[in-house]
VONULUM-354503 format. One line per field, with one value per residue (C-alpha): residue number from 1; residue in one letter; x, z, y. Coordinates in nm, 4 decimals, decimal comma, padded with zeros to 6 digits, m for minus. Layout:
N
i = (NUM|...)
aa = (A|...)
xx = (X|...)
zz = (Z|...)
yy = (Y|...)
***
This chain:
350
i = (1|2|3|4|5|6|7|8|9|10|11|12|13|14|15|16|17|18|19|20|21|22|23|24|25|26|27|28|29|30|31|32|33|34|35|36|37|38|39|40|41|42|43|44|45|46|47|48|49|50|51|52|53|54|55|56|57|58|59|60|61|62|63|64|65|66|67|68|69|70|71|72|73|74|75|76|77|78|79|80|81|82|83|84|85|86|87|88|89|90|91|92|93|94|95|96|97|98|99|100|101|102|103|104|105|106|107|108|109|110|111|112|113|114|115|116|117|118|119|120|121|122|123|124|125|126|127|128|129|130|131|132|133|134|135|136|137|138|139|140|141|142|143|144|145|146|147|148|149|150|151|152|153|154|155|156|157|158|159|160|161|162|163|164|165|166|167|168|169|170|171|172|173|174|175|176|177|178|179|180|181|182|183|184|185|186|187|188|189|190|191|192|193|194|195|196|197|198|199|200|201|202|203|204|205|206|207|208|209|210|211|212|213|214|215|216|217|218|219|220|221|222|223|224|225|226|227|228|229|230|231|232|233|234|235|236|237|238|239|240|241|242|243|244|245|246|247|248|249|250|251|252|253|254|255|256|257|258|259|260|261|262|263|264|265|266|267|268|269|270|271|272|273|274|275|276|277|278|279|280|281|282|283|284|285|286|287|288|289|290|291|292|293|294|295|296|297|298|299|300|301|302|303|304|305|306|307|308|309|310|311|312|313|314|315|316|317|318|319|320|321|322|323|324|325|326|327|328|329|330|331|332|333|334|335|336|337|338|339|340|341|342|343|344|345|346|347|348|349|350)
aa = (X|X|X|X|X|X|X|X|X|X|X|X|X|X|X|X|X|X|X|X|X|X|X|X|X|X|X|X|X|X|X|X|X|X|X|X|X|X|X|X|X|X|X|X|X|X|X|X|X|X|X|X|X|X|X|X|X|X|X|X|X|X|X|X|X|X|X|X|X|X|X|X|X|X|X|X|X|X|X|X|X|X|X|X|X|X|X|X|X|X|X|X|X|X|X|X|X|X|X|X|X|X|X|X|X|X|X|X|X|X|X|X|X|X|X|X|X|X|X|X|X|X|X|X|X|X|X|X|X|X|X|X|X|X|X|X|X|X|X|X|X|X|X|X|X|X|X|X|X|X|X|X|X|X|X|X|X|X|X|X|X|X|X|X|X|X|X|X|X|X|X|X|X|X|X|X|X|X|X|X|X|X|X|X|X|X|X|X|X|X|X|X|X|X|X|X|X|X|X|X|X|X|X|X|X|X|X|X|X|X|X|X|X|X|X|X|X|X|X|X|X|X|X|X|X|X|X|X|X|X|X|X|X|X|X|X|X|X|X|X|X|X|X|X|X|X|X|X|X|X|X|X|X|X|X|X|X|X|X|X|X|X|X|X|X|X|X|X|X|X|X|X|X|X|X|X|X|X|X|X|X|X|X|X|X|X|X|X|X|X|X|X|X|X|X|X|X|X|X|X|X|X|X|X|X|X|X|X|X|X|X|X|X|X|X|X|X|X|X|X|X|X|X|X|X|X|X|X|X|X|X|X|X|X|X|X|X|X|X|X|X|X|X|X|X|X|X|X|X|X)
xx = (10,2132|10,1754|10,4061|10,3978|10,5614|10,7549|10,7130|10,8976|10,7656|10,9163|11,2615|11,4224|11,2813|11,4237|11,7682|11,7746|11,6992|11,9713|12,2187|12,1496|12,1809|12,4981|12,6431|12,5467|12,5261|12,8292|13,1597|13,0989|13,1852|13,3769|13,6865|13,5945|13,6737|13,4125|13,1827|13,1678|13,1868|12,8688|12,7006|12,8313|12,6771|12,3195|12,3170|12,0364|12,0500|12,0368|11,7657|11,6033|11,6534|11,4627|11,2365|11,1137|11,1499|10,8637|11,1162|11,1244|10,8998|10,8890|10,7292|10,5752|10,4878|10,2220|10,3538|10,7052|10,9509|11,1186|11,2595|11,2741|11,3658|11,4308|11,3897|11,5312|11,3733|11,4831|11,7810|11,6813|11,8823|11,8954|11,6815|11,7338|11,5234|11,6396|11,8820|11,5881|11,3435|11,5863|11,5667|11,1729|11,1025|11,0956|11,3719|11,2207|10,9217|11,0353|11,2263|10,9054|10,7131|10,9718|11,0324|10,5889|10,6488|10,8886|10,7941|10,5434|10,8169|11,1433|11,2549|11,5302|11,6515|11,9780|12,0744|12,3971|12,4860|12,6860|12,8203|12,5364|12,2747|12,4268|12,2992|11,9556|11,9683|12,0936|11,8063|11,5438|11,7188|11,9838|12,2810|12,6009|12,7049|13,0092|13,1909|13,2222|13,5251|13,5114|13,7651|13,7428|13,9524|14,3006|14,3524|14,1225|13,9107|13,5243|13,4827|13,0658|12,8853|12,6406|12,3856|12,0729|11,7098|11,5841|11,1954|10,9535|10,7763|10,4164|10,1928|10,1973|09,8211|09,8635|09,7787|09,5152|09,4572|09,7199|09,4962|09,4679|09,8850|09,8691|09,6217|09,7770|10,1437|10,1856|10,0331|10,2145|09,9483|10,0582|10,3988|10,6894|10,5486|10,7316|10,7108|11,0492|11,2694|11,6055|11,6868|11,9310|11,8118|11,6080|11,6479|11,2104|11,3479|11,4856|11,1808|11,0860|11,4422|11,4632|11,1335|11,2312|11,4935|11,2796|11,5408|11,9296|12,0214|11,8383|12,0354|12,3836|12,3122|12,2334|12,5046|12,7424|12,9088|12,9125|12,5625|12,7363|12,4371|12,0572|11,7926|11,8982|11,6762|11,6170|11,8429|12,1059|12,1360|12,0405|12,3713|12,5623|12,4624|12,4294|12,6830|12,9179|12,9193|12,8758|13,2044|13,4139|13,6744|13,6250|13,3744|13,2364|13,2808|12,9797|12,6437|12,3494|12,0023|11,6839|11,4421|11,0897|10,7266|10,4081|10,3586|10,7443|11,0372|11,0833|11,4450|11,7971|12,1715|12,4580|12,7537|13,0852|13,4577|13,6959|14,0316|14,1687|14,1475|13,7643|13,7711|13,6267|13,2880|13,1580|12,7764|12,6795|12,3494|12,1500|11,8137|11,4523|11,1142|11,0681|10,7026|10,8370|11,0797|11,1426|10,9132|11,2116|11,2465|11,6750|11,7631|11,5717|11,7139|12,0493|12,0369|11,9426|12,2651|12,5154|12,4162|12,4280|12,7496|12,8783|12,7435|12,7229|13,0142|13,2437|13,3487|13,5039|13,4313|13,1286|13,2186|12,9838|13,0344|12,7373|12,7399|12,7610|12,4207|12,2729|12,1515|11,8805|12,0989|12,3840|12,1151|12,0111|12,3410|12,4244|12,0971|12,1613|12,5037|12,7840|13,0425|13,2759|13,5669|13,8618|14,1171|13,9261|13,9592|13,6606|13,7099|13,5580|13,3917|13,2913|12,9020|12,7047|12,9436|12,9740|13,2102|12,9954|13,2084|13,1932|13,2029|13,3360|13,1042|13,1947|13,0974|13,3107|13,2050|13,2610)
zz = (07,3747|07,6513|08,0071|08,2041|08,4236|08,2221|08,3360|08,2491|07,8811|07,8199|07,9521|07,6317|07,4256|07,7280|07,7374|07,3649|07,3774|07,6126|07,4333|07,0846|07,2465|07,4256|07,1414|06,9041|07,1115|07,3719|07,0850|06,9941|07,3762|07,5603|07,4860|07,4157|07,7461|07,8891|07,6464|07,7584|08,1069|08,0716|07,8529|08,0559|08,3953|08,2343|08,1989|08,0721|08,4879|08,6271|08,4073|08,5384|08,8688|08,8340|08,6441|08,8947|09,1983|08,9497|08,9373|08,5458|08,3082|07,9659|07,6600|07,4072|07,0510|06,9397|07,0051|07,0541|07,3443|07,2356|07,5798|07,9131|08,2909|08,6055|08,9783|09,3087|09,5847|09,4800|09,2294|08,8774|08,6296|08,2999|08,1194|07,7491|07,4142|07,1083|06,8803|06,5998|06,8067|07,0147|06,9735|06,9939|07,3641|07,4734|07,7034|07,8867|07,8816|08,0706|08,3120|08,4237|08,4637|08,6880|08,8982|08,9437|09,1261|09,3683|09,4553|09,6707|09,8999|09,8325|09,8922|09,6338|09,3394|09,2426|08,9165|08,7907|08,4539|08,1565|07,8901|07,6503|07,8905|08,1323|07,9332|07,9069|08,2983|08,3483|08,1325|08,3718|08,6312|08,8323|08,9217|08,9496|09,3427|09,2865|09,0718|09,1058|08,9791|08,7842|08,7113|08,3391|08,1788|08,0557|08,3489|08,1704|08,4176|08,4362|08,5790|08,5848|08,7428|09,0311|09,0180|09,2233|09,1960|09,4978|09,4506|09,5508|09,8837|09,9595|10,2090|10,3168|10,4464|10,7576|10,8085|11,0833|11,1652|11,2046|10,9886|10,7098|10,6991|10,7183|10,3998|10,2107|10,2553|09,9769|09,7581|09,7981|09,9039|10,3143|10,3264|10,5364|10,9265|11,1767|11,4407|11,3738|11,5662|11,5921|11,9065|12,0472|11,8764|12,0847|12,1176|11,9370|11,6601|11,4830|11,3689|11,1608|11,0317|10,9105|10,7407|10,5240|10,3701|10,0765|09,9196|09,9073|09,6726|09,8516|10,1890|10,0158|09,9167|10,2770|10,4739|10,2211|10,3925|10,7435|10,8147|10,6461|10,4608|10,3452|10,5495|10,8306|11,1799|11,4843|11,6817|11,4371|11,4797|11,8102|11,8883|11,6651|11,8061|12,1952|12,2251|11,9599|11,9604|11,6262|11,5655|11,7192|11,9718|12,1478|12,4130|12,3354|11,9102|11,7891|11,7888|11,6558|11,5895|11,4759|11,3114|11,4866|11,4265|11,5554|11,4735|11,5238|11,3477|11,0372|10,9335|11,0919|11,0846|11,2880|11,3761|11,4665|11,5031|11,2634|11,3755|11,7447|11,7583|11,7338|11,4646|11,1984|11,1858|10,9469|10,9386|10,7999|10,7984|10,6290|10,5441|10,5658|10,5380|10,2082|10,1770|10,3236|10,0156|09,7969|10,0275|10,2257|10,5058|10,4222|10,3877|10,7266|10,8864|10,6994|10,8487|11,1664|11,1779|11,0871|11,3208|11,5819|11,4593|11,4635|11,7623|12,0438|11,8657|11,7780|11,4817|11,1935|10,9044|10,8361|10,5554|10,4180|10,1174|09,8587|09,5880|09,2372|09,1576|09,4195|09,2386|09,4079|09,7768|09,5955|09,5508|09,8838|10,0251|09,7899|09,8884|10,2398|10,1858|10,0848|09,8124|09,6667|09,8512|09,7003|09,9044|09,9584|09,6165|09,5201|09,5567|09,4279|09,6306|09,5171|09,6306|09,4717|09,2508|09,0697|09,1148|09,2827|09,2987|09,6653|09,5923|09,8938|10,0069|10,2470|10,4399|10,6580|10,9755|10,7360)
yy = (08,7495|08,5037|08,5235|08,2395|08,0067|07,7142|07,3941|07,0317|07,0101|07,3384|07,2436|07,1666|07,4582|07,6652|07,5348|07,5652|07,9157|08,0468|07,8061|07,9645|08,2972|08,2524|08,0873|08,3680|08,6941|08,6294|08,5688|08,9620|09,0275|08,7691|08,5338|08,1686|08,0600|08,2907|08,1858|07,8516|07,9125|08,0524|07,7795|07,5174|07,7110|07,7610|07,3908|07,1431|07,0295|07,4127|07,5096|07,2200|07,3314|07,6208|07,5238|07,2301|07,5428|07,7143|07,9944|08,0136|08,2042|08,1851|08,4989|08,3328|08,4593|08,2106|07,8718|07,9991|08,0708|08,3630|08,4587|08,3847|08,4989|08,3375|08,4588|08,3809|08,5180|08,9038|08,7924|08,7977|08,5580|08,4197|08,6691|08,5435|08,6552|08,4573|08,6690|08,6999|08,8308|09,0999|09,4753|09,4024|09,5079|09,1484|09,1774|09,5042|09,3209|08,9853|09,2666|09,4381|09,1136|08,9387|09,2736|09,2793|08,9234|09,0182|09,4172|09,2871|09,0634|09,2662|09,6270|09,5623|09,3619|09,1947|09,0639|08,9747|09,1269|09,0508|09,3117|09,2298|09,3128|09,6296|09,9031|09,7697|09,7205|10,0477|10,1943|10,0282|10,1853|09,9113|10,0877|09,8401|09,8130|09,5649|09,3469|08,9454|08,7983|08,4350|08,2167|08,0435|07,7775|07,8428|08,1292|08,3799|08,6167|08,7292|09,0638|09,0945|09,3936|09,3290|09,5321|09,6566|09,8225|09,9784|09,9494|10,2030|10,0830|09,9991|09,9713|09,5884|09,4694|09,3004|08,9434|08,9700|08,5572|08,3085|08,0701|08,3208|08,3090|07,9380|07,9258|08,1658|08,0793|07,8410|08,0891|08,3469|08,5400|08,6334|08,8849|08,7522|08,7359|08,9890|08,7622|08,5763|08,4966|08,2962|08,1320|07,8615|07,5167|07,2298|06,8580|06,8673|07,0746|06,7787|06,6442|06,9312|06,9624|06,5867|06,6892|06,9595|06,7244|06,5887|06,3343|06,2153|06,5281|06,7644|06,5819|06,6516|06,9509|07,0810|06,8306|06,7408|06,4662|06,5254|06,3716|05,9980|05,8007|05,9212|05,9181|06,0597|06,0303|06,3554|06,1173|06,1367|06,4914|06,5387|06,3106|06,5310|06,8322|06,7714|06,5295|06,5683|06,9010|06,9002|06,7576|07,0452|07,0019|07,2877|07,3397|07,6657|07,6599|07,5438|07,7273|07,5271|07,8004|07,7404|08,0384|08,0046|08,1859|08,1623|07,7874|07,6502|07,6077|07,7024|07,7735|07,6563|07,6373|07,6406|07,9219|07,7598|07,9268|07,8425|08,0136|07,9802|08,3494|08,3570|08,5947|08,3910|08,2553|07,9401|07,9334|07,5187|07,2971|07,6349|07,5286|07,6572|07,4522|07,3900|07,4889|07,8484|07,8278|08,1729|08,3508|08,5646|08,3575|08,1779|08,5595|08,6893|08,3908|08,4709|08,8329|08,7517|08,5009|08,7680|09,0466|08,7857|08,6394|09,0601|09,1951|08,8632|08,7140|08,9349|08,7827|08,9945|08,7791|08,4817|08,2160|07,9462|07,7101|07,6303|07,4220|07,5132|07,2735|07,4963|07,8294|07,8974|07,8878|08,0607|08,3492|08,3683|08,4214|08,7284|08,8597|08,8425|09,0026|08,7189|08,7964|08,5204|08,5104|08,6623|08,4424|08,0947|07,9123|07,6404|07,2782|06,9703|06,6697|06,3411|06,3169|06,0552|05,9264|06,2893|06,5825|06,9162|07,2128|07,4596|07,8206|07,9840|08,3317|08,5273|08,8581|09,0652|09,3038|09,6068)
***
């Protein structure tokens, strides 16, 4: 047997995989409408997804897939083994691999589990923390178990250069510096934000609208920000951060009020620099955001919206403590001439 990350080539092998197992394994648990809620979200695009964020793997047998697993940051997903091959090991096997990738970065691991796969999550030893609730065609309701895996802890080596963290960060090799920190944002800290946005997706995806047309320049947002600010009409609403280390900025997003009480805060324009990507540093920054919105703020609840077509940020969130919100329904928006559903998250002081 071979484990190893899939790449484009493998794509439709991968998508035909999960498909065939959905469509065989899921009928014996779930209505229809659940079935195909689930076969229409592991679609040909979100495998894609992850598999261009080299967050897939794939267990062959000789020249064939016969499973595969996903992670996100510390969230494990779409762990598949085709129906012929199940009952094998392959499943505990993919399990164990992804969890040896992420022990070294995470404390913890999430994953998201459906009745076919609980009891062989339990067995490896997730207990279920919560339930998510997801709304299907026709009115039917998902009720899925969340569950976690605290991981025994190790001794981290400390990174003893600055240029040995800078070498080894796109490797994977350097843990997740102490040394952030997330302060008030600065006119210079455009430049590296209008960097991190690779393309006019990836600009959607972090602005939705509100930025207008792709590219966008510093100035743009720097006008937005500082004398705009950022669109709110209150004076003191709008809170604009950016996540620094020892060489600059490396994550940001902005805090504003939502309700004239000041009770509720909406945190907006999340992003990290994308060659700091899966490495920890969206849910430090994440973290850092909603002790400040708790303690200096006072707020009693944080909300954010994500896109559907944005798994790997949807991850992030519930890793730093979001839940979908139970009031807040999801909406549609017309972005590049197609319809992307927001899921509304939320987290409350409690």
């Amino acid at each position: 047997m071979e484990f190893k990350l899939a790449n484009k080539n493998n794509l439709e092998q991968v998508y035909a995989l999960v498909q065939e197992t959905i469509k065989s394994v899921y009928p014996k648990y779930y209505l229809p409408e659940i079935v195909e809620m689930f076969s229409e979200y592991h679609s040909r695009e979100h495998v894609l997804q992850d598999i261009s964020a080299r967050n897939t793997y794939i267990l062959l047998q000789g020249e064939t897939i016969v499973g595969t697993g996903t992670k996100q940051e510390n969230h494990i997903t779409r762990v598949y083994v085709l129906p012929r091959f199940q009952g094998k090991g392959y499943g505990t096997y993919i399990m164990n691999r992804l969890e040896e990738l992420i022990k070294d970065h995470y404390d913890t691991i999430d994953i998201d589990a459906s009745l076919p796969a609980c009891r062989l999550y339990a067995r490896l030893g997730y207990e279920t923390v919560d339930h998510g609730i997801w709304e299907c065609k026709n009115g039917v309701i998902q009720v899925y178990e969340i569950m976690k895996k605290q991981l025994k802890k190790q001794a981290a080596a400390p990174c003893l250069q600055l240029e040995h963290c800078e070498k080894n960060l796109s490797s994977g090799l350097c843990k997740l510096t102490d040394n952030l920190k997330l302060r008030p944002y600065k006119p210079s800290d455009a430049e590296a934000i209008v960097s991190w946005i690779k393309d006019e997706r990836a600009f959607h995806k972090w602005c939705s609208d509100r930025f207008g047309a792709y590219p966008i320049t510093a100035e743009d947002i720097n006008h937005k920000y500082l004398e705009c600010n950022g669109d709110c009409e209150e004076p003191d609403n709008f809170y604009p951060m950016t996540l620094v280390d020892e060489c600059g900025p490396v994550g940001h997003l902005i805090l504003r009020y939502t309700n004239m009480e000041k009770s509720v805060i909406r945190f907006g324009f999340v992003i990290v620099d994308d060659s700091r990507r899966g490495k920890g540093y969206g849910k430090r920054m994440l973290q850092m955001a909603i002790r400040y919105a708790f303690d200096m703020l006072k707020a009693e609840k944080i909300t954010l919206g994500v896109f559907e077509n944005n798994p790997s940020a949807y991850y992030c969130y519930k890793a730093a403590g979001f839940r979908e919100s139970a009031t807040e329904k999801t909406f549609m928006i017309e972005l590049l001439g197609e319809q992307w559903k927001c899921i509304e998250l939320e987290v409350n002081r409690e």
